[in-house]
N, C-alpha and C positions, 0 to 999 in steps of 0.2 A: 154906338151905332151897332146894330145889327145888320150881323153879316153871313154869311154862305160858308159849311163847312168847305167845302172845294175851294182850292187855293187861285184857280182859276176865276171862277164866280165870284169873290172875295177882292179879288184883283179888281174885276167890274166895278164893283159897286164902291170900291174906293178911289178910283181914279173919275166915278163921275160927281157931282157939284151939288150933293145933296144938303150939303149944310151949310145953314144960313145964320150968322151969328150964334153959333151952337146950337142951333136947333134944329131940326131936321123939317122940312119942308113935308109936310103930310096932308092929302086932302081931306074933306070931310068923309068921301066916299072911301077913302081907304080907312081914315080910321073907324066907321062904321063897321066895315070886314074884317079887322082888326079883331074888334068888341065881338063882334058874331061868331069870329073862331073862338075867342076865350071863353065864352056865354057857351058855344056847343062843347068844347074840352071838361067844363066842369060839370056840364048838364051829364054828357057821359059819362064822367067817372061817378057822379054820383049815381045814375042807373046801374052802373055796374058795381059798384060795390053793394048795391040793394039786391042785386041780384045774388051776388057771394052770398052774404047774410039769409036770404029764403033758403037758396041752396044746401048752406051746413046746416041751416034746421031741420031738413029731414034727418030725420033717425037711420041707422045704418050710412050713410052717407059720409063717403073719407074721400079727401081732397087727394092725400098720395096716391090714394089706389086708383083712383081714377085719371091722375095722369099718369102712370106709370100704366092702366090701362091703352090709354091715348097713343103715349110714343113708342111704347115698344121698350124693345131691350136694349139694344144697340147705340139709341139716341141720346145725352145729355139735354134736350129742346123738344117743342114740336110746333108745327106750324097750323099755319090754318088751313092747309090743304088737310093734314092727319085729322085736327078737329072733323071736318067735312068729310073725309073717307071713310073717321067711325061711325060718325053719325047715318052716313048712307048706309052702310053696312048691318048697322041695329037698327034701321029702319023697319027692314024686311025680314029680320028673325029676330 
């Protein structure tokens, strides 16, 4: 069974009656949703890794320095907010 990291939500969904001779009681319309997130999760990663690969094609082009552009000094990460602040920023100059 899957279940809710929180131990709370976990709680939920063990204590209610979802299993029916070991199987899990699943509609057609959930497992349709189901398939649709799996079908978008790999649709994305595969754009995205297409993207990586254009990207180190250009010549001059270094993945360190341009995060280490991105976050800064300070930071071990960055978020998508940094993404979106550099990118406003080298918008206009």
């Amino acid at each position: 069974m899957i279940c809710p990291k929180k131990s709370e939500y976990s709680k939920v969904m063990k204590s209610k009656e979802i299993l029916n001779n070991n199987k899990m009681n699943i509609t057609q319309d959930t497992k349709a949703i189901i398939r649709s997130l799996f079908v978008s999760l790999i649709d994305a990663e595969i754009n995205t890794e297409a993207k990586k690969k254009r990207l180190t094609s250009i010549s001059g082009f270094s993945n360190y320095e341009s995060y280490e552009m991105i976050k800064g000094k300070f930071k071990s990460f960055i978020l998508k907010d940094d993404v979106n602040e550099f990118y406003l920023f080298n918008l206009f100059f």
